[in-house]
C-alpha positions in Angstrom: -10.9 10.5 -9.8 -7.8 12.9 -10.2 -7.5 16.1 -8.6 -4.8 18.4 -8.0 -6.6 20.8 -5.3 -7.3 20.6 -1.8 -10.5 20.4 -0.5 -14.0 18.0 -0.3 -13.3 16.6 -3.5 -10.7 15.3 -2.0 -12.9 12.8 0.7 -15.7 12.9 -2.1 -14.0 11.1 -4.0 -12.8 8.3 -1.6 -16.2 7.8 -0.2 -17.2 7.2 -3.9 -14.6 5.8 -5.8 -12.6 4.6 -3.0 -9.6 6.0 -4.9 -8.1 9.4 -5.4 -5.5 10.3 -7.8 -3.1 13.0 -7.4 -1.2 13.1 -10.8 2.1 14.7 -11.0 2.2 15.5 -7.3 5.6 15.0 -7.0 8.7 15.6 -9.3 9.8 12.2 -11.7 13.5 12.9 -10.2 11.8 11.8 -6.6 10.6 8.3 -7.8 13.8 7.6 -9.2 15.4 8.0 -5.8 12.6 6.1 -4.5 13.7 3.6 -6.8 17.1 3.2 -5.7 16.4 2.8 -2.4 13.9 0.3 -3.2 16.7 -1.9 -5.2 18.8 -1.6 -2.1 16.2 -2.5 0.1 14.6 -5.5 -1.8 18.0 -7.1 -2.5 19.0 -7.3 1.9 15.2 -8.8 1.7 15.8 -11.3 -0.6 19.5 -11.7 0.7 17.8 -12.8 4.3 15.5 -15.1 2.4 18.1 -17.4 1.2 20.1 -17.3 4.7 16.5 -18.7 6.4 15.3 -20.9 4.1 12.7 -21.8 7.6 11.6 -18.1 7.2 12.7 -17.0 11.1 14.1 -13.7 9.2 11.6 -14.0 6.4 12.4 -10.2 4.2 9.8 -10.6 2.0 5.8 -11.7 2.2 4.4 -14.1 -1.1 1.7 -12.0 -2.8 1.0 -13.8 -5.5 0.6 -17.2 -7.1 2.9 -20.1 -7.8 6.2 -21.6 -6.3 8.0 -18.8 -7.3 5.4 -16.0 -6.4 7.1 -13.3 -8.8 4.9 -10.8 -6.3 6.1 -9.8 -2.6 5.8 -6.9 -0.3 8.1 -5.8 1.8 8.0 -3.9 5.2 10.8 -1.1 5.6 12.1 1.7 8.3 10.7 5.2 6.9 14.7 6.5 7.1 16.0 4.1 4.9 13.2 5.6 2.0 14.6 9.1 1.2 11.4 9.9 -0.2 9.2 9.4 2.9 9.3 13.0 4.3 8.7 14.1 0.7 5.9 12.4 0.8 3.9 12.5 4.2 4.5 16.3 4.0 2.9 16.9 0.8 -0.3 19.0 1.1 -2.5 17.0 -1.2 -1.3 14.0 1.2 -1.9 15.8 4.5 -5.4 17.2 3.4 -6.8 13.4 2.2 -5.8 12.4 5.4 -7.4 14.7 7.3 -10.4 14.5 5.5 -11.0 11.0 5.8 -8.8 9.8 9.3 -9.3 12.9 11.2 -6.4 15.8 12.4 -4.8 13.1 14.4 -4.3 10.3 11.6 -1.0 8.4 12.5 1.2 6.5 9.9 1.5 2.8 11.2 3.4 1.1 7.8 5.8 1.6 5.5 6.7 -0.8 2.5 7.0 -1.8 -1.3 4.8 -3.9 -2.8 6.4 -4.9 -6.5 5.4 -7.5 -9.1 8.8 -9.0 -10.7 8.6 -10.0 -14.3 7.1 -13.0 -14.8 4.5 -12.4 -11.8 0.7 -13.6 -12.3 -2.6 -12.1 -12.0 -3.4 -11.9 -8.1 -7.7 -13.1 -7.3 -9.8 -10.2 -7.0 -9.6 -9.2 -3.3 -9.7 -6.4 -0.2 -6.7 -5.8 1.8 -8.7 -6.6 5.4 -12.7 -7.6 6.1 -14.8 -4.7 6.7 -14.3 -3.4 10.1 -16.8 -3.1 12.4 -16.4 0.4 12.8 -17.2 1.0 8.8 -20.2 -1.6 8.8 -21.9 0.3 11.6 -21.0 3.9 11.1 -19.6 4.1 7.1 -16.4 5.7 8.0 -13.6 4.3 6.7 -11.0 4.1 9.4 -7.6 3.6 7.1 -6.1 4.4 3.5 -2.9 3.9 1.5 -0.6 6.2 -0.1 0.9 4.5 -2.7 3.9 6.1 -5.1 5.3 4.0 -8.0 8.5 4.1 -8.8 8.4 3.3 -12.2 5.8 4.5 -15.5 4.0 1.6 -15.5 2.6 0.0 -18.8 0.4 -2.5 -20.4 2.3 -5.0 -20.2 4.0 -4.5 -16.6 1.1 -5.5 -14.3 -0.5 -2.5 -13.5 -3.0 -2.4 -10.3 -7.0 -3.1 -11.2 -9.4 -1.6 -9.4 -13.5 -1.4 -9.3 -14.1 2.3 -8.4 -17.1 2.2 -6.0 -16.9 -1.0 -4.4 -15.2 -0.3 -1.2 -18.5 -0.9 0.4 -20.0 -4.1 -1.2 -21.3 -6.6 1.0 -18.8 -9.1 2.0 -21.6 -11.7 3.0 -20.4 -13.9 0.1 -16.5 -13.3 -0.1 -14.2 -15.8 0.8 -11.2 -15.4 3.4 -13.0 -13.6 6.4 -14.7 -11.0 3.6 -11.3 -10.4 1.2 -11.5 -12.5 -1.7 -14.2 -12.2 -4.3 -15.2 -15.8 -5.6 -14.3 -17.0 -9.1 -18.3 -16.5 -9.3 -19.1 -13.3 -8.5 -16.3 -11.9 -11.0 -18.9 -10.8 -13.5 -20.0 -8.4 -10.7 -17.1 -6.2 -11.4 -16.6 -6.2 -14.9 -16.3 -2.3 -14.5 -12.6 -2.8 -13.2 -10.5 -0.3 -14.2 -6.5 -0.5 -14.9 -4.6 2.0 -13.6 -1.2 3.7 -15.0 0.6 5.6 -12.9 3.6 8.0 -14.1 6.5 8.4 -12.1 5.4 11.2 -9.4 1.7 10.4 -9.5 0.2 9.7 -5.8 -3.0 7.7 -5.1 -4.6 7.5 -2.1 -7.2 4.4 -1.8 -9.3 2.7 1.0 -7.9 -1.0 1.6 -11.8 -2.2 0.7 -12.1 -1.2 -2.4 -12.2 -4.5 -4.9 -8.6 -4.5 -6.8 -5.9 -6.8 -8.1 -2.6 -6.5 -9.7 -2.1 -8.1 -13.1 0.6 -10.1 -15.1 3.9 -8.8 -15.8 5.0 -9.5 -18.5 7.7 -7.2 -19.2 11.6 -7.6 -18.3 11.2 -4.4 -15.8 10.3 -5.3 -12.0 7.0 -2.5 -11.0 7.8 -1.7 -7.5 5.0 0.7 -5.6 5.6 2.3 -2.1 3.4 2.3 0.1 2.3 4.2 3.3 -0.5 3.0 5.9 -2.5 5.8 7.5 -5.3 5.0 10.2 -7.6 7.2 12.6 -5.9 7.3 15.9 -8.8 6.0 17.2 -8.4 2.5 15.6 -6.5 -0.5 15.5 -5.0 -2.1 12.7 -6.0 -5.2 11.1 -2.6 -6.9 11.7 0.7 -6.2 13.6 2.7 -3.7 11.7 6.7 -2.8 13.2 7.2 1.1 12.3 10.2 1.9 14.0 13.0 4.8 13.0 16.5 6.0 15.2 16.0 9.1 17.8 18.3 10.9 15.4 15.8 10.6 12.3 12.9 11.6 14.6 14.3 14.4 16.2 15.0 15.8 12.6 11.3 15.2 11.4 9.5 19.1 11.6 6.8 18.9 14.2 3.8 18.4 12.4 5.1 14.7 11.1 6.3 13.6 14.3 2.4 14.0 15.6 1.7 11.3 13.4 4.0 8.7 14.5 3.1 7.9 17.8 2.5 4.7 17.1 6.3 4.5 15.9 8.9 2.8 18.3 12.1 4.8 18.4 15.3 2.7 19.0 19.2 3.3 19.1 19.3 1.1 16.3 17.0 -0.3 13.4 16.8 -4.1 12.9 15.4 -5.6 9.8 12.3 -6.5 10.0 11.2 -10.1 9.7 8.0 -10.3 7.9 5.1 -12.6 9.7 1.8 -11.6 8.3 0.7 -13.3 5.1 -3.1 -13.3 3.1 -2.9 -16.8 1.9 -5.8 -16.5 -0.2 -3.1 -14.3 -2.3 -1.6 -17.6 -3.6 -4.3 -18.7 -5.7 -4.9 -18.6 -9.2 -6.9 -15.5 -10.0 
């Protein structure tokens, strides 16, 4: 669904679709600054890669298949994306949020996730089993904001997604619940590709069945990403938000409730990546 209003569509159309889009919420101008920063930030990755080949400062997480997996995510400190307080403190953002997580949603990640030319089509998979929280009570306890950073076509591996599946039973999926079997593919031939314009925000559950596709371009189709979850709850794995006192103190008030779970330091240090879905490497 698309929307451009606050209000119970909004959750409506999370609980259903397990995907919201909010198209155009943001100028094209603020991706391409998103963009930069990304290129800044993806190159120290990849620079710290090839200083520890053993992967004690690993930069960047595989998350797709082959030697080369032409797919990564990165982890990265909010105050080194200029865009973040742009985006957290967009209404559209703040009212999703609410619906779903509750007033006292917290932010607890901050990345790029970006499939290089020449990456693969990931298997069909959720981003963490069902929580036990969701299977007894149907409230989803987390979402992602994702931005691109680039207008993504055809032929640059754009994300796939089966609206409405966020609540399938995970009885027969591989991996703890995440990846759908070769077998059960035919189950979700109503997958739907999804191309996002410079600006656009979407807002998704982690449950919902998706996958991103080949690349086959020459252009790399980076994606930031921001992890929201109930304050309530715990996330599925370990997750370093840190930022200085400086950038803090100059958030306004009503983002700095939401990052409680955020470590304040005297001085960021790059953040070594240890959490890896190996069931990502596969063919798909």
């Amino acid at each position: 669904m698309t929307t451009t209003q606050p209000g119970p569509a909004l959750s409506e159309a999370i609980y259903r679709d397990g995907i919201v889009t909010l198209k155009g919420a943001l100028p094209p101008a603020w991706a391409d600054e998103v963009m930069a920063d990304f290129e800044v930030l993806y190159r120290e990755a990849e620079q710290r890669d090839l200083q520890s080949p053993d992967g004690s400062a690993r930069g960047r997480v595989p998350r797709g298949p082959g030697h080369d997996a032409r797919r990564y995510y990165i982890a990265v400190h909010p105050e080194r994306v200029s865009g973040f307080r742009d985006l957290v403190t967009h209404p559209l953002v703040d009212a999703v949020c609410r619906q779903v997580l509750g007033d006292d949603y917290q932010y607890v990640e901050v990345g790029f996730d970006v499939a290089l030319p020449g990456a693969v089509r990931q298997p069909l998979h959720r981003d963490f089993p069902t929580p036990e929280e969701t299977l007894a009570t149907g409230r989803l306890s987390s979402l992602a904001i994702n931005a691109t950073c680039v207008d993504v076509t055809p032929d640059m591996g754009p994300l796939e997604i089966v609206p409405g599946s966020q609540f399938d039973d995970s009885g027969d999926f591989e991996h703890g619940g995440m990846r759908v079997p070769k077998g059960l593919y035919g189950r979700y031939d109503r997958i739907e590709q999804r191309m996002a314009k410079r600006g656009d925000i979407s807002v998704r559950t982690g449950l919902t069945i998706h996958r991103g596709t080949a690349n086959t371009s020459s252009r790399p189709r980076p994606v930031m990403i921001v992890g929201v979850m109930g304050s309530e709850y715990q996330t599925f794995a370990d997750h370093e938000l840190s930022m200085t006192e400086g950038y803090f103190n100059r958030l306004p008030p009503d983002v700095q409730v939401h990052l409680r779970r955020a470590t304040v330091v005297e001085e960021l240090e790059p953040i070594v990546q240890d959490y890896a879905l190996d069931f990502l490497l596969e063919e798909g």
